[in-house]
N, C-alpha and C positions, 0 to 999 in steps of 0.2 A: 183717187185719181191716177196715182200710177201703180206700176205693175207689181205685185206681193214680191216680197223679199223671202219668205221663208227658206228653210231650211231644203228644203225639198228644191230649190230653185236656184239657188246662189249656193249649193256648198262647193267647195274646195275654189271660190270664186270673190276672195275678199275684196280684190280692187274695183273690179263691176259691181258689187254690193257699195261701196264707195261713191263710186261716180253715181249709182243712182240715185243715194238719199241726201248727201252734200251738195251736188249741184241744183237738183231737184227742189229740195226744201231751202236754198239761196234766192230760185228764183220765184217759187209762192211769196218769201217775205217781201223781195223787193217790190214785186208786183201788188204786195198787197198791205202793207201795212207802212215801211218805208220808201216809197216812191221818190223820195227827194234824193235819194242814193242814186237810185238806177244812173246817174250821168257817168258814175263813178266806171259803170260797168258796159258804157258803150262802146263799141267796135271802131272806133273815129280815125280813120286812115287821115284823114289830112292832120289830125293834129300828131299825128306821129309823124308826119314827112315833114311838116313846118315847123313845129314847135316841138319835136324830139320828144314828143311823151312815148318815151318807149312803153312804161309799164301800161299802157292803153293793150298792148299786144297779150299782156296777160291775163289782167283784168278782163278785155272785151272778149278774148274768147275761150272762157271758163265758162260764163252763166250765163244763161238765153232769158233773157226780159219779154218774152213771147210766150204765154203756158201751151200755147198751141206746140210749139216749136221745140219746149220744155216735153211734153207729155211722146211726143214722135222721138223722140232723143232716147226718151228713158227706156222705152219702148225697145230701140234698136241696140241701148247698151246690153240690155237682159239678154237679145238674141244672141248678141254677138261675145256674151260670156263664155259659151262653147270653147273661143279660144284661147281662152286663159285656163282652162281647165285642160286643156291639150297641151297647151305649152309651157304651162307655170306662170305664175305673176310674175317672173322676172322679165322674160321674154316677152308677154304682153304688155308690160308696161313699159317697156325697151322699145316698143312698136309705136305705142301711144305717142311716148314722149320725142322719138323720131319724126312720127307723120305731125304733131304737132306744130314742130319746129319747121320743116319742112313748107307744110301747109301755110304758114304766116308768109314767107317768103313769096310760096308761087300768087298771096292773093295779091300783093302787092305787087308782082310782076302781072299778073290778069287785068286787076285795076288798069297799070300804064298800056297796058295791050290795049284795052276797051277804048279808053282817052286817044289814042294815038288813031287809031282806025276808025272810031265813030265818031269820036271827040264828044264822048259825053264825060261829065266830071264826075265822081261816083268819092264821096267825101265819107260815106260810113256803110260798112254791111253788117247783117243780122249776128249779133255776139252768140257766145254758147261754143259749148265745147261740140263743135260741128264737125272740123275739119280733120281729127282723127275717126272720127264715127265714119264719116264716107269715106277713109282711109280704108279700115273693117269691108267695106266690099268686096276691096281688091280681093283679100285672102277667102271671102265667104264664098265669091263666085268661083275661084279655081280650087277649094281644097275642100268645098263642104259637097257631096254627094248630091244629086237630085231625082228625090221619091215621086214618082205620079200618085197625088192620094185619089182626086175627084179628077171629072169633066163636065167643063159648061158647054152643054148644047149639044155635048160629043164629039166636038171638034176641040177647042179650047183648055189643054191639060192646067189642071191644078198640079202644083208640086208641093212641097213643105218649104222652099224657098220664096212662093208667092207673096206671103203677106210681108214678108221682110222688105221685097222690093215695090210691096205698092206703099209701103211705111214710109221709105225714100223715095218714091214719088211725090207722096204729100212733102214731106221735107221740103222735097229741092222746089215744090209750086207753093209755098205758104210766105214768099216772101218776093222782089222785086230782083235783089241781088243775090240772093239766096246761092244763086247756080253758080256765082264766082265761086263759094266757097264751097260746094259740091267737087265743080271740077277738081279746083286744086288740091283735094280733099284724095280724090281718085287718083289724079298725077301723083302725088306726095307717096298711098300707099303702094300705087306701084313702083315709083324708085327705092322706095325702103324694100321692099320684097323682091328687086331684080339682084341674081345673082353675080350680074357682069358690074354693078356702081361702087358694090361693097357698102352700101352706105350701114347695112345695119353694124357694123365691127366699128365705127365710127359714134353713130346715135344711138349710145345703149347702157343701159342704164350699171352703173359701178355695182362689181357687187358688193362692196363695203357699204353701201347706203342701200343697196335689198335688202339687207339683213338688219340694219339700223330700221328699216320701214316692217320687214319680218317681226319684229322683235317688237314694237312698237303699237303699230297701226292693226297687223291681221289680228291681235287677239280681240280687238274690239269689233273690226268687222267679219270675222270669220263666222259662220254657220255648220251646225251639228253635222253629222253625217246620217243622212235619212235611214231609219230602220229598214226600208220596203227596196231599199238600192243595195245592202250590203249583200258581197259577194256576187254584184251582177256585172258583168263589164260595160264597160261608158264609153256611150255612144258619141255619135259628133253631135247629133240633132235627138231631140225627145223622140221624134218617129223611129228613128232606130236604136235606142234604148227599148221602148216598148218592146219594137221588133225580137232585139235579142233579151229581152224577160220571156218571151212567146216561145222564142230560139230553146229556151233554158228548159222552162218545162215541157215543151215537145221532146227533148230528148232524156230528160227523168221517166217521163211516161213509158215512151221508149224502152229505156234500159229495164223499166219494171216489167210491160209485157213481153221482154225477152227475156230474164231469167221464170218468167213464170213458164212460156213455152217451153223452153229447156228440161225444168222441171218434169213437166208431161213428158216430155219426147223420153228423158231417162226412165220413166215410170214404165213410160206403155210401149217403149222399146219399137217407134216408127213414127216417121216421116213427118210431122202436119203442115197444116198447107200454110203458112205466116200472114200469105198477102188476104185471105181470108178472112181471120181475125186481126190481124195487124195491117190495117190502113195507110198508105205512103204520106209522108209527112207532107206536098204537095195538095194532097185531096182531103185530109183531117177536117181543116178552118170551113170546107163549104160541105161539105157530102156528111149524109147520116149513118149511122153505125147500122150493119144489118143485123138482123138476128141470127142469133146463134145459132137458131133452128135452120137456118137456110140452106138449099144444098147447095154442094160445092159445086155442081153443073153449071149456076144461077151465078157465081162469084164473077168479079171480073178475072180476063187472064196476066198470070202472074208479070212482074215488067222483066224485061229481058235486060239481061247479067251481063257486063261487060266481061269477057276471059282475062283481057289483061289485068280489070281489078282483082280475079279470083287469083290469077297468079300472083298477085303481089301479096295476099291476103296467106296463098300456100308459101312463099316465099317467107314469110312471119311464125311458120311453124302450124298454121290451121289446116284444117281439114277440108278440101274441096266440099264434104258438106255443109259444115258448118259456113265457109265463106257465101257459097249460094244462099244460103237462109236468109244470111245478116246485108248479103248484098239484096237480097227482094225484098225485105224490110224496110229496109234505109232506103229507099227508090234510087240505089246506085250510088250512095253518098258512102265513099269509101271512110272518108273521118269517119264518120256515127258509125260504122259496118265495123270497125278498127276500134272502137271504143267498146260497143258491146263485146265484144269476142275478148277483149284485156279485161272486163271489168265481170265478164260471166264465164 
């Protein structure tokens, strides 16, 4: 039912591996075998305003009594492990336990807003640990990138952020009151993330108890380091981990069919044509390889050299010819054109 844990998915990610199989398998039991608990674990704002059950604040918004609401949750914590793996579990769980704290406050001010202006009485909303999870937007929407993969109808972009936000769609529609705790959810991660409240130097977790929890909790949930990722750099999103796996052997390939050209050109002592046999990393992914046999009448013409790159390239100690080669090679990409010419 919910999302694989493996290695491949949750490493360097112990506390998101946490929240998805402790809250997760809390609320299969309650919902399924001890239901006479679940009271234990409801969200009930009036009995904490009248009868001071504070610990209702903890208990109700830890475990979601809804698997709907459970399975959308778990969902969104996996995506939004990206930033714990960006920023360290200290700092994400410095975030959590801020928008947390936060989030309890603004429902209770929402609640008395809703009573006071519609005068409806609003006695309990949907428990689960919700109100950090739509905290997680705040940061998703301004610091994670967005890819166009598809289009529906050719008007309508698909991104790699789409299915996150129609996850929280269902969320915030799978319940009555659901949206109090969405909004305050948003309000909370955006005051924890403004630089002008300061609040994160305030709500953040000691580091004498990360390392009590380092020490403790990550060996149990911590995940191997995938064989098929070492030595690739890590992305914010799987689309761009791909991306730069794709990144990585385009330019092995690369640096292979440039010392092999080199090779030749020392041999047979002239010129060859690169863009010929070496394809711009741009047209590789779609365009077929032509034959060898082809003439070079039939090639495309070669792309046109920026002088300032060439200068910067003679400026390094290369040779105006060699920077042209490496510059019509690399389709003008001074990095790759600076990489072959140090590494050949």
């Amino acid at each position: 039912m919910f999302p694989s844990t493996g290695s491949n998915g949750l490493y360097k990610a112990p506390l998101s591996k946490s929240l998805l199989l402790v809250p997760s398998a809390l609320s299969v039991l309650l919902t399924l075998l001890f239901q006479h608990y679940q009271k234990f674990f409801t969200y009930n704002l009036q009995a904490v305003k009248e009868d001071f059950q504070i610990w209702r604040l903890v208990f109700g918004r830890t475990v979601c009594l809804d698997l709907k609401d459970a399975f959308c949750n778990s969902l969104l914590i996996y995506n939004f492990r990206i930033f714990e793996r960006r920023y360290g579990s200290r700092k994400f769980s410095s975030f959590l336990l801020g928008s947390w704290m936060l989030s309890a406050l603004f429902d209770l001010l929402l609640v008395e807003a809703v009573q006071y202006a519609f005068g409806i009485t609003i006695s309990s909303l949907p428990s689960g640990f919700l109100g950090p999870v739509f905290a997680l937007f705040v940061p998703f929407f301004c610091s994670i990138p967005r890819m166009q993969v598809t289009q529906i109808l050719g008007q309508f972009p698909i991104t790699n952020k789409t299915l996150v936000y129609i996850l929280g769609l269902q969320l915030v529609t799978s319940g009555s009151y659901i949206w109090i705790v969405a909004v305050s959810g948003l309000i909370s991660g955006m005051c924890y993330s403004s630089s002008v409240l300061k609040v994160h130097q305030v709500l953040c977790v000691p580091s004498w108890l990360a390392k009590i929890f380092s020490w403790t909790l990550e060996p149990i949930f911590s995940s191997a380091e995938p064989s098929n990722e070492i030595q690739v750099g890590m992305g914010a999103t799987v689309d761009i981990q791909r991306q730069q796996r794709m990144e990585l052997l385009d330019r092995q390939i690369m640096m292979s069919q440039f010392a092999q050209m080199r090779r030749q050109r020392q041999q047979q002592g002239r010129v060859i044509n690169w863009n010929r046999l070496f394809p711009p990393l741009r047209r590789r992914h779609h365009a077929n390889y032509q034959d060898n046999r082809q003439s070079e009448q039939e090639a495309p013409p070669p792309a046109e050299v920026s002088e300032e790159q060439v200068a910067r390239l003679m400026e390094m100690g290369f040779s105006r010819v060699d920077a042209l080669e490496a510059l019509r090679a690399s389709n003008n990409d001074l990095n790759v054109a600076t990489n072959f010419l140090l590494q050949h």
